[in-house]
C-alpha positions in Angstrom: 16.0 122.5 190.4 19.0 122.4 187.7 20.7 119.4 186.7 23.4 118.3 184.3 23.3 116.7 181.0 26.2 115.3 178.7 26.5 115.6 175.0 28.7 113.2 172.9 32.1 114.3 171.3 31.1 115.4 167.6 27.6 115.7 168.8 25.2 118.4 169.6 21.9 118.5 171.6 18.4 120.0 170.8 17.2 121.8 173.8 13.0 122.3 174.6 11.6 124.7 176.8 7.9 123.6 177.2 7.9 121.8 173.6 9.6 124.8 172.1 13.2 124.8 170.5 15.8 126.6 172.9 19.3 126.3 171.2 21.8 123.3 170.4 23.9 122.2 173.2 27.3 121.7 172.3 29.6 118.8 173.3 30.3 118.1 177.1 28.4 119.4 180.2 25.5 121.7 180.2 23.1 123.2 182.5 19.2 122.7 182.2 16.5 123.3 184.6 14.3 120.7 183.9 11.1 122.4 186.7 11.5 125.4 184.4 10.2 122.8 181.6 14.3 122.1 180.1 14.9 119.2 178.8 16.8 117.2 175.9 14.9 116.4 172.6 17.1 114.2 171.1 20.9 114.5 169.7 22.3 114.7 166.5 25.5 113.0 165.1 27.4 115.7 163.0 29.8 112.6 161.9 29.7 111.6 158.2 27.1 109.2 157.8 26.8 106.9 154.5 24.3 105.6 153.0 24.0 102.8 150.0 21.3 103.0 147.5 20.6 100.5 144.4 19.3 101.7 141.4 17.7 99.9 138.9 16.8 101.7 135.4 16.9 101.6 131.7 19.4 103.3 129.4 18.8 104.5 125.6 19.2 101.1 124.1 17.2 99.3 126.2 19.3 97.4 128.9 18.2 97.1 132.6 21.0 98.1 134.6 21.4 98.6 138.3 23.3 101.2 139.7 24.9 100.9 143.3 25.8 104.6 144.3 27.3 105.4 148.1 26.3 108.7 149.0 28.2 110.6 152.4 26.7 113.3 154.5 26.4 115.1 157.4 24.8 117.4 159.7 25.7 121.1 159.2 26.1 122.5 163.1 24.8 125.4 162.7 21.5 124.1 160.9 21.5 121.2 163.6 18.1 122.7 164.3 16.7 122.7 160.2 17.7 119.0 160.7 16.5 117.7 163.7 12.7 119.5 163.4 12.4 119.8 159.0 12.9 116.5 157.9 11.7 113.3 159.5 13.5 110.1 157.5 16.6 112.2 155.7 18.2 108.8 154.9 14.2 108.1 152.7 14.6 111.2 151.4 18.0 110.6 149.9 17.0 108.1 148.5 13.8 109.4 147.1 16.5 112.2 145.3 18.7 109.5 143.8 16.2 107.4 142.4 15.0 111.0 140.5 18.3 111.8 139.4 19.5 108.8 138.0 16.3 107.7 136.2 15.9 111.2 134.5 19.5 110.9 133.4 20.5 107.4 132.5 17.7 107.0 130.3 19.7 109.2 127.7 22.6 107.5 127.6 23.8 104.1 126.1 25.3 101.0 127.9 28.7 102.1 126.9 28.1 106.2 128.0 26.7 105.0 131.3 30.4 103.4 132.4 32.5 106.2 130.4 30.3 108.6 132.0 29.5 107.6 135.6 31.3 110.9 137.2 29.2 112.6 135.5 25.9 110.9 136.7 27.5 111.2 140.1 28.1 115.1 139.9 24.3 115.3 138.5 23.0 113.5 141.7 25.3 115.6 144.1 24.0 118.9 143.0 20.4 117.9 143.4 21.1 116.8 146.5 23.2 119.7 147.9 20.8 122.2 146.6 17.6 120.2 148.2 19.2 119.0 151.6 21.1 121.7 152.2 17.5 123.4 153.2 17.2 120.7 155.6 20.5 121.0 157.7 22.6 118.4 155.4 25.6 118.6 153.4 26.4 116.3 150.9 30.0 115.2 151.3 30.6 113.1 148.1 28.5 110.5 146.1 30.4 107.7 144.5 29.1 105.3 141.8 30.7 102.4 142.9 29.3 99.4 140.3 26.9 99.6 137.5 25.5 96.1 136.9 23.8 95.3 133.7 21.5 92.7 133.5 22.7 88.8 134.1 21.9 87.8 130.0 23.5 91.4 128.7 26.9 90.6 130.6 27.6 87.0 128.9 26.4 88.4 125.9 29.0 91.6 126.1 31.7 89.1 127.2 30.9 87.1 124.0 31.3 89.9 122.0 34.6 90.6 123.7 35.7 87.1 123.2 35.1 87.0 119.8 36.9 90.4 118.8 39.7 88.8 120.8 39.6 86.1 119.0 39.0 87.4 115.4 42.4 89.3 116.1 44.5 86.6 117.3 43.2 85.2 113.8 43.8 87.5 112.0 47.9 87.8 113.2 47.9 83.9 113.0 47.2 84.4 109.6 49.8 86.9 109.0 52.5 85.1 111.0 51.7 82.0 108.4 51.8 84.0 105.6 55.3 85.6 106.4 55.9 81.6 107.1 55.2 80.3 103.7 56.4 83.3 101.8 60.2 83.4 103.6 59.6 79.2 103.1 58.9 79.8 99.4 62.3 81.9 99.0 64.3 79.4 100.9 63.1 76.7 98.9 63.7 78.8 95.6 67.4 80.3 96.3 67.9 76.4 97.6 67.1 75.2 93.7 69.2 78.2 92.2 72.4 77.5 94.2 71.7 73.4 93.9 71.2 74.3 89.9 74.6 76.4 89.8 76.8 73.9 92.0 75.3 70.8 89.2 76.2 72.8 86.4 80.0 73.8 87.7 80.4 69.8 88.3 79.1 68.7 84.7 81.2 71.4 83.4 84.3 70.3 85.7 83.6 66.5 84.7 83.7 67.7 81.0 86.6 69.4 81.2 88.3 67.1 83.1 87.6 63.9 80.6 88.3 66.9 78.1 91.8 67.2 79.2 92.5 63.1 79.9 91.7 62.6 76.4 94.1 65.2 74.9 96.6 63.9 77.1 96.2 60.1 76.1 95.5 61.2 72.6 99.1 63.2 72.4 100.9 60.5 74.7 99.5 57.5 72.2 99.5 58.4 69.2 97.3 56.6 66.2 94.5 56.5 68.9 91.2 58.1 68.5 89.1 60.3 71.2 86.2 57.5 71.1 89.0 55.2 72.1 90.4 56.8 74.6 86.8 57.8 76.5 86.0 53.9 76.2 88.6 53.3 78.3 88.3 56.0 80.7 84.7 54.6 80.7 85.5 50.9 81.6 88.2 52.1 84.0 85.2 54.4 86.2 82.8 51.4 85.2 85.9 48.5 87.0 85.9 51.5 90.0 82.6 51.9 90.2 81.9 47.9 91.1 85.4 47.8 93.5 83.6 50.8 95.5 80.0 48.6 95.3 81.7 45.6 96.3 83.5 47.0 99.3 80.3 48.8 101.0 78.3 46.4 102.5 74.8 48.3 102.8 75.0 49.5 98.8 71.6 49.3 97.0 72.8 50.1 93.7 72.3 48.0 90.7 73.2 48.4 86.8 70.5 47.3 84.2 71.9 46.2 81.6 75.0 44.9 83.4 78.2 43.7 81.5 81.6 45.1 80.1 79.9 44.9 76.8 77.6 47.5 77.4 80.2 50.0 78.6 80.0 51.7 74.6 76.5 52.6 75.4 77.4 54.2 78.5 80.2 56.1 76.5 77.5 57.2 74.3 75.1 58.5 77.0 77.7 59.9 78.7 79.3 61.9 75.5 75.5 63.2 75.2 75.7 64.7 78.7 78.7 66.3 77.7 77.4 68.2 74.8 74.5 68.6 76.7 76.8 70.0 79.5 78.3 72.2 77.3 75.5 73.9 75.5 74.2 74.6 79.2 77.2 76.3 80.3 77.7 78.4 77.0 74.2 79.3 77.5 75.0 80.5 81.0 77.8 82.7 79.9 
């Protein structure tokens, strides 16, 4: 007596005849005659399946590191046979593969060449795969390495190390921000000086020629009067000034030791010494 039997969309059936394989039933409706000894062994997805595997290992300089590798396959359809009766656990013996690969190959890299160079681990653990479950009925889609995870102590110690590079080089400009600083501070204060040097020597030598030409004037407009006479007055006359100006600011802090009109010649004196002084500074300027 027949009977009817469904398969799944982007599935396929294994069909026994008295324990023995018959032929795959394809999706939808199919006929079996179960009294002949038909039936249904099982089905087999042929969607991509994924699978997650951990990895735990030790690279060249001697860091446990764990890698977490995603791994997609399928069933072939037209080995849907190989892979319903060959292998028992295929998801086991992925897993068995990946382990292999990546503890053979790992092992001869550093830290650093196992995250520059996870493709490569990656194409290493597809090929053995593809070329070993591919006997089975399986195809290997693509296998990802999706996070290598050194051990807890090695991370904070790699982030130190990071820090501190980071840190030498913001020291490192600091210090060559400071230095452009002080040096450009340096000039400023030195080109200050010059120009404060050159605008005290053009007043001294405008002062000197300026008392210079009062007492030629005096000396020509007077006569029988001497040049020592005539820069005493000019002296008491600045010295008369000098106290109206003190006297009318209210907040002046100035205060002349010795102070008198009778000490006026010795101001005379210091100030004809400035003069000369004056003098032989400009000549030696020109």
């Amino acid at each position: 007596m027949a009977c009817w039997v469904c398969v799944d969309q982007a599935s396929v059936g294994i069909l026994e005849k008295w324990g023995r394989f018959v032929r795959v039933l394809e999706p939808g409706f199919s006929c079996i005659v179960p009294c002949l000894g038909e039936f249904v062994a099982g089905t087999l997805s042929l969607k991509v399946q994924y699978l997650d595997v951990r990895c735990e290992t030790k690279t060249k300089d001697n860091v446990f590191v764990s890698l977490d590798c995603s791994i997609q396959y399928r069933v072939v359809r037209g080995n849907a046979d190989d892979a319903f009766y060959e292998l028992q656990n295929p998801e086991q013996q992925i897993r068995s593969y990946v382990f292999d690969v990546i503890r053979a190959s790992v092992p001869k890299l550093s830290l650093d060449d196992v995250f520059e160079q996870k493709s490569e681990i990656a194409k290493s653990v597809s090929e053995e795969l593809e070329k070993v479950m591919s006997a089975y009925g399986y195809s290997i889609e693509q296998i990802l390495i999706v996070d290598i995870l050194p051990d807890a102590a090695v991370r904070r110690a790699m982030n130190e190390i990071n820090a501190a590079q980071r840190m030498r080089m913001a020291a490192v400009e600091k210090g060559e921000a400071e230095k452009i600083l002080q040096v450009k501070r340096a000039e400023g204060d030195a080109e200050s000086k010059y120009l404060s040097g050159v605008g005290v020597a053009r007043q001294r030598q405008a002062i000197t020629d300026g008392l210079r030409e009062s007492v030629l004037t005096f000396s020509q407009d007077v006569p029988g009067t001497s040049a020592k006479e005539v820069m005493e007055m000019v002296m008491i006359t600045q010295y008369f000034d000098t106290l109206k100006d003190i006297g009318a600011s209210s907040k002046t802090s100035a205060v002349f030791i010795p102070h008198g009109p009778a000490h006026v010649s010795d101001i005379a004196q210091q100030l004809r010494d400035g003069v000369l002084q004056a003098n032989t500074a400009a000549s030696l300027m020109d």
